[in-house]
C-alpha positions as a printed Julia matrix, in Angstrom:
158×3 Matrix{Float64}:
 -38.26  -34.72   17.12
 -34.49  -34.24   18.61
 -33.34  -35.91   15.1
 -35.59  -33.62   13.18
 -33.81  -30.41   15.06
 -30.37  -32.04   15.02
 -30.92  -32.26   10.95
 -31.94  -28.85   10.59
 -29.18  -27.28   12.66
 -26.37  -29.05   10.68
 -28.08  -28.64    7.45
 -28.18  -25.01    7.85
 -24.58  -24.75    8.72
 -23.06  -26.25    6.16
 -23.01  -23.73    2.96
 -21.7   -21.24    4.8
 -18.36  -22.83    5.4
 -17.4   -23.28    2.29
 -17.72  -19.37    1.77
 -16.38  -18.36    5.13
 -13.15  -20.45    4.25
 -12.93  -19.03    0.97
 -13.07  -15.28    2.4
 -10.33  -16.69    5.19
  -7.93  -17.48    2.54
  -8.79  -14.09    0.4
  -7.8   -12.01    3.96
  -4.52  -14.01    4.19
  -3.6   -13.94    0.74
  -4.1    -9.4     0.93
  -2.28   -9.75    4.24
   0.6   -12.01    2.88
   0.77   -9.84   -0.28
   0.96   -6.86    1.92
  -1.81   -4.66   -0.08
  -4.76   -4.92    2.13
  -7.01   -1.56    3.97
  -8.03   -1.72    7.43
 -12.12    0.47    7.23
 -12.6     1.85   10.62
 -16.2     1.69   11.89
 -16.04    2.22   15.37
 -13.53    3.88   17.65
 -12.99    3.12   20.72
 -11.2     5.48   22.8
  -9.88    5.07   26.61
 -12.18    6.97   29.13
 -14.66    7.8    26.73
 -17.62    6.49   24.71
 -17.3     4.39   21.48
 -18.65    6.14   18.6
 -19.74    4.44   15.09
 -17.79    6.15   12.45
 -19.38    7.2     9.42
 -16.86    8.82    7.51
 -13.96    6.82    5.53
 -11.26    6.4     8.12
  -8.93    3.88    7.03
  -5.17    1.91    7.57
  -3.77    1.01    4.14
  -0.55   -0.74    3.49
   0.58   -0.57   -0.03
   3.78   -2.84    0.25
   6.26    0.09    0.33
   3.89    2.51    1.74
   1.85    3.04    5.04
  -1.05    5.71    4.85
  -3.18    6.12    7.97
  -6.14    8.74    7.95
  -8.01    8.18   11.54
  -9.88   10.36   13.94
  -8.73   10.65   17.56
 -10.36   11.48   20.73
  -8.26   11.41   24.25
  -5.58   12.71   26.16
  -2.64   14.59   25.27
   0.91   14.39   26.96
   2.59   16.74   24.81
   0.34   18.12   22.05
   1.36   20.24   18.86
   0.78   23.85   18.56
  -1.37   25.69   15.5
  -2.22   22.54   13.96
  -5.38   21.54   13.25
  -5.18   18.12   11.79
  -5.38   14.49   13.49
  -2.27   13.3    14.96
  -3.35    9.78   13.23
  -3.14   11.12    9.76
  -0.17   10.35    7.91
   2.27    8.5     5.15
   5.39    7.26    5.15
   7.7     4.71    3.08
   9.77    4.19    6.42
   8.21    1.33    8.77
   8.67   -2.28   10.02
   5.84   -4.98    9.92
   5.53   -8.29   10.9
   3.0   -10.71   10.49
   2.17  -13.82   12.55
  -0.61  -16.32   12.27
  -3.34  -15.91   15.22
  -5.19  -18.99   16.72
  -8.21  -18.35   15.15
  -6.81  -18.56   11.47
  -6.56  -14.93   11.04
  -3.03  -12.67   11.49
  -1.81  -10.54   14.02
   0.03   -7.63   12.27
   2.18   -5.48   13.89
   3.13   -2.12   12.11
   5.91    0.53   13.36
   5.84    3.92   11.52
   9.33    5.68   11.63
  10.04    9.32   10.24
   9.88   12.66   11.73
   6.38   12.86   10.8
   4.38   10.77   13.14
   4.31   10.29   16.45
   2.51    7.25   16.46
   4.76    4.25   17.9
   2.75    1.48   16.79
   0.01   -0.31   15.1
  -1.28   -3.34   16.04
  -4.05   -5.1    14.3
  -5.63   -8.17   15.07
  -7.49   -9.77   11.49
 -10.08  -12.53   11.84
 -10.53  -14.82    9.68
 -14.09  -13.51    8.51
 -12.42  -10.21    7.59
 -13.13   -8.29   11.0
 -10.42   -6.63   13.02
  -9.36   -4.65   15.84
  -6.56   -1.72   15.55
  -4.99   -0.56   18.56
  -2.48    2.16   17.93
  -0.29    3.39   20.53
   1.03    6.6    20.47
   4.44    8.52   22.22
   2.68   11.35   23.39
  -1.03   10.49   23.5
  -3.52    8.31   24.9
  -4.21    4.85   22.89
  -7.39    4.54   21.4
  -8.51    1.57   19.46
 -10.78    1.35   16.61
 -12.68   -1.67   15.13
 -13.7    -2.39   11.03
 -13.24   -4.98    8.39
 -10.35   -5.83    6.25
 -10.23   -5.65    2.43
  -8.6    -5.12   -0.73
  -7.16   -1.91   -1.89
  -9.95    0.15   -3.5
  -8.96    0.84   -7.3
  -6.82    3.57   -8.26
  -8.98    5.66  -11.11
């Protein structure tokens, strides 16, 4: 009977890693070729409740250019006056990013806007290797908040 269950549980395992190594090398090859979108589905923000998003909020890094469109909830240090509009929504040509492998086979990127138009300091997102992330984004003048959502290819331009 043990030999029966120890046959089942490896025979089930086994077609699946072929396809989650596959996917791993499709997240590092958008992350290497630096045209990959972060999808928000959750934010999580200090003090407060998570909440599932289920609007498009999204991260995308089109080699030469950063656009960031992302709800925030939390405190303010200094806030702006007669605007409207999240402070996380934004795009610039102007930032630094580095990459580094994680331990689990997925990256660890770390993205710093610069410009007069953001005051977000920095982005850091954790991929894993089955396309899942975390985004923490730390701000000059706010409250971080971090988000989590999936990792994928630029959608198509029409």
């Amino acid at each position: 009977m043990a030999a029966l269950l120890l046959y089942l549980g490896s025979a089930c395992g086994t077609p699946k890693e072929g396809s989650s190594e596959a996917a791993a090398a499709n997240i590092v090859a958008l992350v290497d070729s630096q045209t990959y979108q972060f999808t928000a589905t959750q934010m999580n923000p200090q003090g407060g409740r998570s909440r599932i998003l289920n609007t498009l909020y999204f991260v995308r890094v089109d080699k030469d250019k950063l656009s960031v469109d992302l709800p925030y909830v939390g405190r303010a240090y200094n806030a702006s006056i007669g605007t409207s509009d999240s402070p996380l929504r934004f795009e610039t040509n102007t930032f630094e990013q580095s990459v580094k492998e994680a331990k689990n086979g997925g990256r660890e990127i770390t993205i710093k806007p610069s410009g007069q138009n953001t005051d977000v300091r920095e982005l850091f997102l954790t991929i894993f290797s089955n396309g899942a992330g975390t985004l923490n984004v730390t701000s000059n003048n706010r409250q971080s908040i971090s988000f989590s959502g999936n990792v994928s290819s630029l959608p198509q331009k029409k």
